[in-house]
TORVO-161647 format. One record per atom (N, C-alpha, C): residue in one letter; x, y, z. Coordinates in steps of 0.2 Angstrom, whole numbers, plus 5000, padded with zeros to 4 digits. Example, Ala and Ser with C-alpha at 12.3 -4.5 7.8 and 13.67 -1.06 7.14 Angstrom:
a506649725039;a506249785039;a506649845039;s506449895035;s506849955036;s506450005039;
***
This chain:
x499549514921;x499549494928;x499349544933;x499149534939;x498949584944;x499449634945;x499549704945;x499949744949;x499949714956;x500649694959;x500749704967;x501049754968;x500949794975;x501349834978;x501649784985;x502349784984;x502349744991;x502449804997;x502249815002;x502349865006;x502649845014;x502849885018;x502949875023;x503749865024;x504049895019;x504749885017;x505449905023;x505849865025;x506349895029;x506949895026;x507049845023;x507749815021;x507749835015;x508349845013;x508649865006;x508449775000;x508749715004;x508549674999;x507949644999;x507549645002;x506849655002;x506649694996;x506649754995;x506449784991;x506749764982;x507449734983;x507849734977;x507449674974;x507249594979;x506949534978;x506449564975;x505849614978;x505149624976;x505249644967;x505649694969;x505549714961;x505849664956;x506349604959;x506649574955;x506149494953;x505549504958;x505049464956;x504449484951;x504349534951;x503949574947;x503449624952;x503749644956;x503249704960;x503149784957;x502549804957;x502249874951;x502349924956;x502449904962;x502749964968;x502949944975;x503150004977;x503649974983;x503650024989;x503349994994;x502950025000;x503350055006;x503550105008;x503850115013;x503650175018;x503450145024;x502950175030;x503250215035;x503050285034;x503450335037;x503150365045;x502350325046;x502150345051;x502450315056;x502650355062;x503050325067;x502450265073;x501750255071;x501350215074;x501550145074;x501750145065;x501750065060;x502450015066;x502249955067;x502949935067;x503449915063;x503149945056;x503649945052;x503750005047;x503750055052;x504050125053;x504850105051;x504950165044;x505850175043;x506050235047;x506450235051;x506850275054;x507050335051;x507450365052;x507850425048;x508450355046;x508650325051;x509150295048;x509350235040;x508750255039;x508450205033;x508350235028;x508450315027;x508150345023;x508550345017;x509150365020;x509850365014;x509850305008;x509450245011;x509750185004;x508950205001;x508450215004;x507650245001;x507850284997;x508250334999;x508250404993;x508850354987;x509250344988;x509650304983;x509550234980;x508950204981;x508650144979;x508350184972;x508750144967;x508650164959;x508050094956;x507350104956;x507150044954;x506650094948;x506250044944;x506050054937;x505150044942;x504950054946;x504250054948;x504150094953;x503750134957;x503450194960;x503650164969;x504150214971;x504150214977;x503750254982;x503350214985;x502750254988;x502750244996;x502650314999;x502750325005;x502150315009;x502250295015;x501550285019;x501450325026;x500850375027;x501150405030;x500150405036;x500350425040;x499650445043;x499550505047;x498950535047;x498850585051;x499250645053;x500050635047;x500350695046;x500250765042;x500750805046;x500650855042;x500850855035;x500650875030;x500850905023;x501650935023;x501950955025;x502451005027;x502850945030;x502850905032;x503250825037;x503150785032;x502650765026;x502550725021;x503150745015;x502950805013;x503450845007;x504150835008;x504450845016;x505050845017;x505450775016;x504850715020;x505250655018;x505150645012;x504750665006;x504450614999;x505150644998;x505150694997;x505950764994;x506550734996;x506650705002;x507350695003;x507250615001;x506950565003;x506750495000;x506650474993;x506650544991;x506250524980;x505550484980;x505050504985;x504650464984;x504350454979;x503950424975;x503550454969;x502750444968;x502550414973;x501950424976;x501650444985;x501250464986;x501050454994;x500450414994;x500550374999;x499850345003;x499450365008;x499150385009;x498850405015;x498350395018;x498450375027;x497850365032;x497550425033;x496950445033;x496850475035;x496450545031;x496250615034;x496050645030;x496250715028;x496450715020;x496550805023;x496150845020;x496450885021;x496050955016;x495850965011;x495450995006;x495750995001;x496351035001;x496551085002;x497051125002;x497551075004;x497551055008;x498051015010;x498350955003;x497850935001;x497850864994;x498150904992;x498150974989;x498351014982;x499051014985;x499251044992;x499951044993;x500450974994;x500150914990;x500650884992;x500950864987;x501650864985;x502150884982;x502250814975;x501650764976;x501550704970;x501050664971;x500850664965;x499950614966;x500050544973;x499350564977;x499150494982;x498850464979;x498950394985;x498250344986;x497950384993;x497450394992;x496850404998;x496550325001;x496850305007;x496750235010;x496050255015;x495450215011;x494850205016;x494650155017;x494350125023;x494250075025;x493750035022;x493549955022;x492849955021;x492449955022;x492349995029;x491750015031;x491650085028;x492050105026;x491850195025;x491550195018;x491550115013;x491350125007;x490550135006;x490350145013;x489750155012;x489650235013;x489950265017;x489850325017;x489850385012;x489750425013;x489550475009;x490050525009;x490650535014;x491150575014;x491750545012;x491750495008;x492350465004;x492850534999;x493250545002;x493650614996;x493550614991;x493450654988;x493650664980;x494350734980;x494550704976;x495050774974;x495650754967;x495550804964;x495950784957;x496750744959;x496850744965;x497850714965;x497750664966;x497250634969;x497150564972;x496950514962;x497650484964;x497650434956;x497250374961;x497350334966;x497050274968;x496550264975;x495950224975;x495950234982;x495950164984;x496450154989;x496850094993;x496150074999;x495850014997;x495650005001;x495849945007;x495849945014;x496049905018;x495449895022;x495549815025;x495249845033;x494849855037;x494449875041;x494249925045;x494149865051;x494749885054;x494649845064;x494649895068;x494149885073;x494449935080;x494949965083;x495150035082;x495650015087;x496450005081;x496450005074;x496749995072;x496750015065;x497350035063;x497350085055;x498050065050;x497549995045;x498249975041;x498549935045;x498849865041;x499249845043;x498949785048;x498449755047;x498149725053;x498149655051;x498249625043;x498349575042;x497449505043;x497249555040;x496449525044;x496049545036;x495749505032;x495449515028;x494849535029;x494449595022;x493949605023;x493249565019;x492749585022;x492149555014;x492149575006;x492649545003;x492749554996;x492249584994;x491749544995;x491249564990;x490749634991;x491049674995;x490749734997;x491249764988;x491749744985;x491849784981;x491649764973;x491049724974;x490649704966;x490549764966;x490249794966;x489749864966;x490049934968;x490749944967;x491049984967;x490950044963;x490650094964;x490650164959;x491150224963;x491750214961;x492250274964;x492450304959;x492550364960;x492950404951;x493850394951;x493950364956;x494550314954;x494650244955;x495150224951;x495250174952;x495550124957;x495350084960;x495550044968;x495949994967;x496549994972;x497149954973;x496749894980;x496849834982;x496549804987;x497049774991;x496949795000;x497449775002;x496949755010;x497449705013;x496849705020;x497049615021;x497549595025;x497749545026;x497949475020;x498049515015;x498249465008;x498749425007;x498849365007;x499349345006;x499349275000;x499849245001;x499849184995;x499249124993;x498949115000;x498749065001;x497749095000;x497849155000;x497049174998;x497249224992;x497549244992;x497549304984;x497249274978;x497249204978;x496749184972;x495949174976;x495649174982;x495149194982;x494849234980;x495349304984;x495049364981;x494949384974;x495249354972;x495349354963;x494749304960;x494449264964;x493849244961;x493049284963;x493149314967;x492649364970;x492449464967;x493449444966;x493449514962;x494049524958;x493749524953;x494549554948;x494949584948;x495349614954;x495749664957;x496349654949;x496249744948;x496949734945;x497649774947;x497549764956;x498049824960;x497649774966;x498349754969;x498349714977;x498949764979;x498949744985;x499449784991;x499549714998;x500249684998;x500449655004;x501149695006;x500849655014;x501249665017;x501549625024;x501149615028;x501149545034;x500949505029;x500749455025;x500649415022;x501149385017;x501749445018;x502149415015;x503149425019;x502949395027;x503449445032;x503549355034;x503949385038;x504449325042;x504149355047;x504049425051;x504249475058;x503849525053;x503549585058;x503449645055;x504049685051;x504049695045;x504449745041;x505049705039;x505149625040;x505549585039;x505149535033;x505349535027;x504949515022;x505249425022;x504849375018;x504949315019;x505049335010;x505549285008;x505849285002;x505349224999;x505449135003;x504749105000;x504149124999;x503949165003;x503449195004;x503149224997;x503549274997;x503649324994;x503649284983;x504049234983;x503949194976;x503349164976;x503149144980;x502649094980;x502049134980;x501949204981;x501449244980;x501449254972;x502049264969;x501949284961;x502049224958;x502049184959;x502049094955;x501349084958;x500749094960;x500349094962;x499949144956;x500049214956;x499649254949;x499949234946;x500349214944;x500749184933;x500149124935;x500149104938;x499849034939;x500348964940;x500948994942;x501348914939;x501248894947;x500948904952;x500848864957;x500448794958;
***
């Protein structure tokens, strides 16, 4: 079956349902832009959330030094990231990212490379807005993908197109998050089975 990451995590059951659905990782958004930013107040059941799949931090336009601190005290065991940094800066983060680019940037020529990037997240690209928009891109800009890593798809996906995208492109790594919400950061539990009875195919 597809790896899911469900993302956008605020609640404690929230996260326990995902994994206890079969979710390959588990998203939690540390940039204070997202409305589904976890607080400091959230961090304590994040750091002490014992689950068997990668808890992955999402973060934007932050420092290296603000990233290291929360993955360290959260257990994070990957990062996501908007945005660009350095190489120096890649080297110093403290456990392999996903480098999130948009699909308009799949044209460009300054897509990163760098040895800690295990995946690149692709989402998106609206005006005026980074991540999280809940707005699907043109699939098929990813037939003819050549990246030296491997790409997780993320960009408005939910129950009721996930098998589009899957007939346009054989994603083996999706990423939801609005597509599977009640509210921003409040996840929908129907929703939520009905996406994975949909990849088993028993929909």
């Amino acid at each position: 079956m597809v790896k899911v990451k469900i993302c956008g995590l605020t609640r404690l059951e929230d996260a326990n349902l995902a994994v206890e659905l079969g979710a390959s990782a588990l998203g939690f958004i540390f940039a204070p832009v997202s409305k589904r930013f976890n607080p400091p107040e959230n961090r304590d059941w994040i750091r002490n959330l014992k689950v068997s799949v990668p808890k992955v931090g999402v973060f934007m336009d932050q420092p290296v030094s603000e990233i290291n601190e929360i993955a360290e005290f959260c257990k994070l065991d990957r990062i996501q990231y908007h945005g660009f940094l350095t190489n120096s800066e890649q080297t110093g983060l403290s456990v392999p990212f996903w480098q999130v680019i948009s699909s308009e940037d799949l044209a460009s020529s300054t897509i990163p490379i760098h040895p800690n990037i295990e995946f690149y997240l692709i989402d998106s690209s609206i005006k005026g807005k980074t991540g999280g928009t809940g707005i699907p891109f043109d699939w098929k800009v990813l037939q003819n993908l050549n990246l030296p890593k491997p790409i997780i798809v993320a960009g408005g996906l939910s129950p009721d197109n996930v098998s589009d995208l899957l007939s346009v492109y054989p994603a083996d790594f999706i990423d939801l998050s609005s597509g599977v919400e009640q509210s921003p950061g409040i996840k929908d539990a129907g929703k939520m089975r009905r996406l994975f009875e949909v990849l088993r195919g028993d929909w």
